[in-house]
C-alpha positions in Angstrom: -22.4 -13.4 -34.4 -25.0 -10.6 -34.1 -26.1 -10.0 -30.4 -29.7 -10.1 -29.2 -30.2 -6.3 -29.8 -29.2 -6.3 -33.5 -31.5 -8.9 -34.2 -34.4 -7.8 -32.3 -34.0 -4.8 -34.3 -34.0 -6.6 -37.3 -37.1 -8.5 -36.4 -39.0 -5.1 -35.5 -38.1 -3.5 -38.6 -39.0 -6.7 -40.6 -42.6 -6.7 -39.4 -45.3 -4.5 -40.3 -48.0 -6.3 -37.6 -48.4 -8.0 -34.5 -51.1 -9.8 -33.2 -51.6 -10.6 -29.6 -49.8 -14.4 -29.4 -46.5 -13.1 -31.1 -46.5 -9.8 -28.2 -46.6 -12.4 -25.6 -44.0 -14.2 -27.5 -41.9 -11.1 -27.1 -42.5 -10.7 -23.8 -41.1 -14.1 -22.5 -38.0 -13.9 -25.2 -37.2 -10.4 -24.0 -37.8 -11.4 -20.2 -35.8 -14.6 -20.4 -32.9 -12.9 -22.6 -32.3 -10.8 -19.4 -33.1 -12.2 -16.4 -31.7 -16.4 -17.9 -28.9 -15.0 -20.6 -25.9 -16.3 -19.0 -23.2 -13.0 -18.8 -26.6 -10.7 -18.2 -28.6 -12.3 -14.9 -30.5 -9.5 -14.1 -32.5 -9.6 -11.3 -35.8 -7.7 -12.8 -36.9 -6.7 -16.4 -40.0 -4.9 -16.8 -41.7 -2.2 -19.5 -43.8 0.6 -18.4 -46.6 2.1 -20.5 -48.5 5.4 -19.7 -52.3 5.6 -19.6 -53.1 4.5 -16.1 -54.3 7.0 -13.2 -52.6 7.1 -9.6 -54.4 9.7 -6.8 -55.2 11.8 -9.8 -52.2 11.4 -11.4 -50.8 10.0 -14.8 -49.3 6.9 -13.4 -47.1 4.0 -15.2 -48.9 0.5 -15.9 -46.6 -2.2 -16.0 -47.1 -4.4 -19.3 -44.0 -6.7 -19.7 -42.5 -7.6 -16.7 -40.2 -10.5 -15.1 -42.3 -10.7 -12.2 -45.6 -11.7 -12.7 -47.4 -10.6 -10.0 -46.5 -7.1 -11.0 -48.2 -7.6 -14.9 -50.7 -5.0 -15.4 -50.3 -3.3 -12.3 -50.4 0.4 -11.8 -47.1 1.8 -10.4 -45.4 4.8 -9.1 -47.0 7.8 -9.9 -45.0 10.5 -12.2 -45.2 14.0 -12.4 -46.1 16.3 -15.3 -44.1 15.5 -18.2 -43.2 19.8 -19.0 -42.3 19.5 -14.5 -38.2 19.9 -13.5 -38.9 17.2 -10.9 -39.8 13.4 -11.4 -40.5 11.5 -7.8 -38.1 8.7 -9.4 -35.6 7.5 -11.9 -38.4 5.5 -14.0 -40.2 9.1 -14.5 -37.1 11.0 -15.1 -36.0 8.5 -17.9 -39.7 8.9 -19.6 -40.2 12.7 -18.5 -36.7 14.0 -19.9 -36.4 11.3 -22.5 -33.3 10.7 -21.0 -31.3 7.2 -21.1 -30.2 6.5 -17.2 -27.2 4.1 -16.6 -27.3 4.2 -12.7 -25.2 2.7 -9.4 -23.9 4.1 -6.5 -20.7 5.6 -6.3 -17.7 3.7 -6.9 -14.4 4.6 -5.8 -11.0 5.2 -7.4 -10.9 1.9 -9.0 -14.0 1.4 -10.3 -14.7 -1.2 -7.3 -18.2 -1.8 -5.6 -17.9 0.4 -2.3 -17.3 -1.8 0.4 -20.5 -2.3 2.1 -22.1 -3.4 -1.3 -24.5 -1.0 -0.6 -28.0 -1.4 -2.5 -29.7 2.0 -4.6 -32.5 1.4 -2.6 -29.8 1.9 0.8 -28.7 5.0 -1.4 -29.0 8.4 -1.1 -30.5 10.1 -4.1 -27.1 12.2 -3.8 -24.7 9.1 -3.4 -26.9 7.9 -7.2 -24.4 8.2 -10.5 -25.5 8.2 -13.9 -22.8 6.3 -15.8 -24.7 6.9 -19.3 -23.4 10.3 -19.7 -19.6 10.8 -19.0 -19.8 14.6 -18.7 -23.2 16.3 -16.9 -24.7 19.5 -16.1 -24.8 20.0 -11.9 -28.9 19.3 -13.2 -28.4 16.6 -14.8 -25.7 15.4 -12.5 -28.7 15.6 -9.3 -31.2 11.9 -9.7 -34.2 11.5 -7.9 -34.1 8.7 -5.8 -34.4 4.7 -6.2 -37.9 3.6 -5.7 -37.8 -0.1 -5.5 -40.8 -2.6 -7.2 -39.4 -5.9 -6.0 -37.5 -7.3 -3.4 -34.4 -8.2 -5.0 -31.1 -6.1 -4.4 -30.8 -3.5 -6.9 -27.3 -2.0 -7.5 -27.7 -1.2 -11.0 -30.8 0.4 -12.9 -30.7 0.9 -16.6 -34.2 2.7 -17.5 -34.3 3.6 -21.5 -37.4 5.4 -23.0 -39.2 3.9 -25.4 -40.2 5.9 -28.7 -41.2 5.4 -32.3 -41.7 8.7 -34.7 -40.9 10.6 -32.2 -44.1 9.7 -30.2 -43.2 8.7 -26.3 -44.4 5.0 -25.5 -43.0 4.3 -22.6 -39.6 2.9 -20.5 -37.5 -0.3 -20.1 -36.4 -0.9 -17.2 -33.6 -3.3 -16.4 -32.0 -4.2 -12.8 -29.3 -6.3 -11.6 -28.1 -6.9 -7.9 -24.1 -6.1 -9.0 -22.3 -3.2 -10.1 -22.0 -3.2 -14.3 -19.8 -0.3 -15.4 -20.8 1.1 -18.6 -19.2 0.4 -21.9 -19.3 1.2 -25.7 -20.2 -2.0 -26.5 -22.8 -2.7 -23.7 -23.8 0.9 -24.5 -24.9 -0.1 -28.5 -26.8 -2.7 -27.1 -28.7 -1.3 -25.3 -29.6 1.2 -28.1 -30.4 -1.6 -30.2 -32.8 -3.0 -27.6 -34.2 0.3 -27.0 -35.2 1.4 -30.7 -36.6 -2.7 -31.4 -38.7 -2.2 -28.5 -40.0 1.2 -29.0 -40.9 0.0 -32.8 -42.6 -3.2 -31.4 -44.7 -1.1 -28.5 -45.7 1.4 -31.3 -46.6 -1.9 -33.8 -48.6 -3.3 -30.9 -50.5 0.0 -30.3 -51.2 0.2 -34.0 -52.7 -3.2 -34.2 -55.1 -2.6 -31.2 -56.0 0.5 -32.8 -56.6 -0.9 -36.1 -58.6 -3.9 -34.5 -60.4 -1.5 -32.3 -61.1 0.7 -35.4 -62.7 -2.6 -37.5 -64.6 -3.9 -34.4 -66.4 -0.2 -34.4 -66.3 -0.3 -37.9 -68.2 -3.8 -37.6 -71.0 -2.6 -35.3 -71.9 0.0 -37.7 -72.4 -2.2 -40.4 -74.5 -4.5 -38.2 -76.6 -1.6 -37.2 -77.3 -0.5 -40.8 -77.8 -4.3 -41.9 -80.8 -4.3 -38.7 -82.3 -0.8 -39.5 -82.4 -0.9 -43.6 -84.7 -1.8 -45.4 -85.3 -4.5 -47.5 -85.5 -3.4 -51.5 -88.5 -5.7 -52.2 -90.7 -4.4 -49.0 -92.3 -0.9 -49.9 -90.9 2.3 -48.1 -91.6 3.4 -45.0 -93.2 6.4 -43.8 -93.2 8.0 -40.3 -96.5 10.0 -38.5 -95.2 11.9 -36.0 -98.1 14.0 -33.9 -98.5 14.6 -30.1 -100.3 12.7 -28.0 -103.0 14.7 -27.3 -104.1 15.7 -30.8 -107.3 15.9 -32.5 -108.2 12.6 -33.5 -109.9 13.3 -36.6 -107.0 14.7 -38.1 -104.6 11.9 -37.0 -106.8 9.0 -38.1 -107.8 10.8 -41.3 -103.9 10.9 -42.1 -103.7 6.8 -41.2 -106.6 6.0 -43.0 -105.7 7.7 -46.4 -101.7 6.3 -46.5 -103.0 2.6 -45.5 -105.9 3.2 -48.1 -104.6 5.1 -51.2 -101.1 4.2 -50.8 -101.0 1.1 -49.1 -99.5 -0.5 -52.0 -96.5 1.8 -51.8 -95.4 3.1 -48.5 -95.8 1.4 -45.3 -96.8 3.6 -42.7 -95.4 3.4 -39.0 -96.4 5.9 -35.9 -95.1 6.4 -32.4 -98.0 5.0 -31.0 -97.3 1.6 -32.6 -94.1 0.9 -31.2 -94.7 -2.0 -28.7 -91.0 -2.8 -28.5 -89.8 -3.1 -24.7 -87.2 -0.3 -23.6 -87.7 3.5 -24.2 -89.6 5.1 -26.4 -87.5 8.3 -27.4 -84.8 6.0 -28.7 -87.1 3.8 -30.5 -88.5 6.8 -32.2 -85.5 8.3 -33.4 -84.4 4.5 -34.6 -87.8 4.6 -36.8 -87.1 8.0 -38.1 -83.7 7.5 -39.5 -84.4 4.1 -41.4 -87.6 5.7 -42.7 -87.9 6.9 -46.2 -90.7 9.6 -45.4 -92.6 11.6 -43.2 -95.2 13.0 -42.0 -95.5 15.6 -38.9 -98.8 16.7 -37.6 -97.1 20.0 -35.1 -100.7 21.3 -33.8 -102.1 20.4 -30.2 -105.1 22.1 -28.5 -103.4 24.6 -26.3 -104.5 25.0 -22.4 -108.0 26.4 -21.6 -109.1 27.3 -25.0 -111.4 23.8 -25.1 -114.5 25.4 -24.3 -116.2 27.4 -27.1 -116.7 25.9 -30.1 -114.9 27.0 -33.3 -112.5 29.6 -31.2 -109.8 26.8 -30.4 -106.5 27.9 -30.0 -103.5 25.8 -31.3 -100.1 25.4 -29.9 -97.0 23.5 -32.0 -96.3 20.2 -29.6 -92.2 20.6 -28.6 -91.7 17.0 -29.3 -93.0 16.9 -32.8 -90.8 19.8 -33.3 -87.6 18.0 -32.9 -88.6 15.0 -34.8 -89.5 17.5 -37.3 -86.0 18.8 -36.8 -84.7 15.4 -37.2 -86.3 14.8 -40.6 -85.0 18.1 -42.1 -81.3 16.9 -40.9 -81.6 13.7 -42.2 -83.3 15.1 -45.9 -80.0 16.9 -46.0 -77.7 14.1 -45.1 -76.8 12.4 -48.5 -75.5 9.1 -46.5 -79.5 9.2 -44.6 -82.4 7.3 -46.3 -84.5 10.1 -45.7 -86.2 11.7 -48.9 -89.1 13.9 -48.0 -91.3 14.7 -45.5 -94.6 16.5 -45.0 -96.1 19.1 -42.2 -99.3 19.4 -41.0 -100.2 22.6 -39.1 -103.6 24.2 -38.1 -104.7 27.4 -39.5 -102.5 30.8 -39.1 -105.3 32.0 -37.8 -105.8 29.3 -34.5 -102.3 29.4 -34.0 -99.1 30.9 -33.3 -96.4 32.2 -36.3 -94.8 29.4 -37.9 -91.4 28.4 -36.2 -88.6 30.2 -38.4 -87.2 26.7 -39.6 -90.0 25.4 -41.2 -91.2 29.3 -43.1 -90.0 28.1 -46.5 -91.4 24.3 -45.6 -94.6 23.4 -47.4 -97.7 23.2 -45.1 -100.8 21.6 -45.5 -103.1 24.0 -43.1 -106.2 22.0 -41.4 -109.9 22.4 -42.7 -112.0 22.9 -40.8 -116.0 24.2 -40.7 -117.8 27.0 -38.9 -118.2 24.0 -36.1 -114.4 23.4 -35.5 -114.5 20.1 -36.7 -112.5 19.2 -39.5 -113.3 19.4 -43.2 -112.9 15.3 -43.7 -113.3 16.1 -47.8 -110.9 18.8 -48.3 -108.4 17.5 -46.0 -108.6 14.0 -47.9 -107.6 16.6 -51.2 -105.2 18.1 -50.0 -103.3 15.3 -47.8 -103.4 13.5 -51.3 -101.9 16.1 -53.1 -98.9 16.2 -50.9 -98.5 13.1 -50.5 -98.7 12.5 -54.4 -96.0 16.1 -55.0 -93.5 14.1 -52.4 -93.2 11.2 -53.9 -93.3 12.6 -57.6 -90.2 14.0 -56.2 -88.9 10.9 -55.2 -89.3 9.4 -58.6 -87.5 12.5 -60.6 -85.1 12.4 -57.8 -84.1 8.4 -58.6 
């Protein structure tokens, strides 16, 4: 008959998945094999995972564990895993990748010493590793016995766990008598070792792959809430600061909702009434919108006065959303297609900012007065407007 390790093996190679209710089932046949399998009666059985933090340090997590109480607990800390020292034998099995087999000394005979003395009672120098029969005067020197439970420990098996070469984490197995090593209790433990490693490494690749679908999921959900529909028309963003010149602004509302309310559906920052902040509502707007239009001029400080001799500044904010349209024109996954700038005069404001050179402007009109040229700028708003979306259609 095959013995627990060979078919555990089996089973792990057999699968290609594992879902939460069959890891828990692993946990309590693996637990129960060791600690209730009559021959083993351990008196602890418990796997370690890394990931957890300890006073700064990369610390074990228990995860399967004959002692409940212990289940998810962070444990003794371990050094670096490229350090010569480990502060116990846990660390030193997962830091060298080395299988540990250990008891105290026993004498001549292979007998318990007398005073059954625990690894715990132990010094670190009085520890044997019975796994490898012939050792270095390094590998021969263990770290002492740090103790997680209150049961006598006079044997500790601690095997790492691996899978494609990738460290996972260790299995540790204790038992309150002295077990000399053998071949045959050797192979099994092997056996248990590689099922295990293959199982942790299934588990972790589940988790990921859920974790991956859930993220996955939330994406779709936010593209499902910020496209739009194909029988409502497209959208169209204004973006222009706060303190522009009115005129201009409600000259650019007025024309899309007149001449093209049909066709585009136009929606502003000012709009927004949506609770929370503004700045992420904004750039919501702008990346489920189609098109849009950026007015960059705002009257700069203390040139209000005289009229016709205004100076104009380009608003930082509009900038960046301007910034924001270009990436998203250029991003063939976006629904951006085109926007358009609007821009006072060279000549009543600063140079053009180098990004936008080779972008096409529509300059403001305006009279001898200041105030704009409501006719012309009608023309030429219209003309843009009419050139972008001609590109649409050759585009499509």
């Amino acid at each position: 008959m095959h013995t627990f390790g060979w078919n555990l093996l089996q089973f792990a190679r057999s699968v290609d998945s594992l879902n939460q209710e069959i890891v828990d089932g692993m946990k309590e046949l693996t637990s129960d094999y060791f600690i209730s399998k009559q021959g083993l009666d351990a008196c602890y059985f418990c796997v370690h995972r890394t990931g957890a933090m300890f006073e700064g340090m990369t610390a074990f997590k228990t995860v399967w564990s004959s002692e409940q109480t212990s289940e998810a607990q962070v444990v003794r800390r371990f050094k670096d895993k490229d350090s010569s020292e480990a502060p116990n034998l846990r660390a030193l099995a997962y830091n060298k990748d080395r299988c540990l087999w250990v008891t105290s000394k026993i004498d001549a005979d292979g007998n318990e010493p007398p005073d059954g003395t625990t690894l715990d009672k132990s010094n670190a120098e009085h520890l044997v590793d019975q796994w490898r029969a012939s050792a270095t005067q390094d590998e021969q020197a263990l770290p002492p016995y740090v103790a997680l439970h209150d049961k006598p420990c006079r044997t500790l098996i601690a095997l790492p766990l691996k899978h494609h070469g990738e460290k996972l984490g260790v299995l540790v197995v204790e038992f309150d008598r002295q077990i000399p090593i053998t071949a045959g209790a050797r192979r099994e433990a092997e056996l248990v070792q590689e099922a295990l490693g293959r199982i942790l490494w299934l588990q972790d690749a589940a988790m990921s792959q859920q974790d991956g679908t859930r993220k996955a999921f939330e994406q779709l959900k936010n593209v499902v809430n910020n496209s739009t529909s194909s029988v409502d028309p497209p959208t169209m963003f204004f973006a222009y600061p706060g303190n522009s010149d009115k005129a201009v602004t409600e000259a650019v509302k007025r024309i899309v909702k007149n001449a093209y309310g049909d066709c585009l559906a136009l929606r502003s920052w000012d709009e927004m009434a949506d609770p929370g902040e503004i700045t992420e509502q904004i750039i919501s707007e702008i990346s489920r919108c189609q098109y849009g239009i950026c007015y960059l001029s705002e009257l700069a400080d203390g040139s209000g006065g005289q009229v016709g001799s205004q100076r104009y500044i380009d608003n930082k904010n509009v900038l960046i959303e301007a910034g924001m349209m270009t990436a998203l024109k250029n991003n063939h996954l976006a629904t951006t297609i085109a926007w358009i700038s609007i821009r006072e005069d060279q000549d009543r404001t600063d140079n053009m900012p180098f990004d936008f050179v080779t972008k096409r402007m529509i300059d403001v009109p305006r009279r001898d007065d200041g105030n704009l040229n409501v006719e012309l700028f009608d023309k030429n708003l219209e003309v843009g407007i009419d050139a972008m979306l001609k590109v649409d259609t050759t585009v499509s």
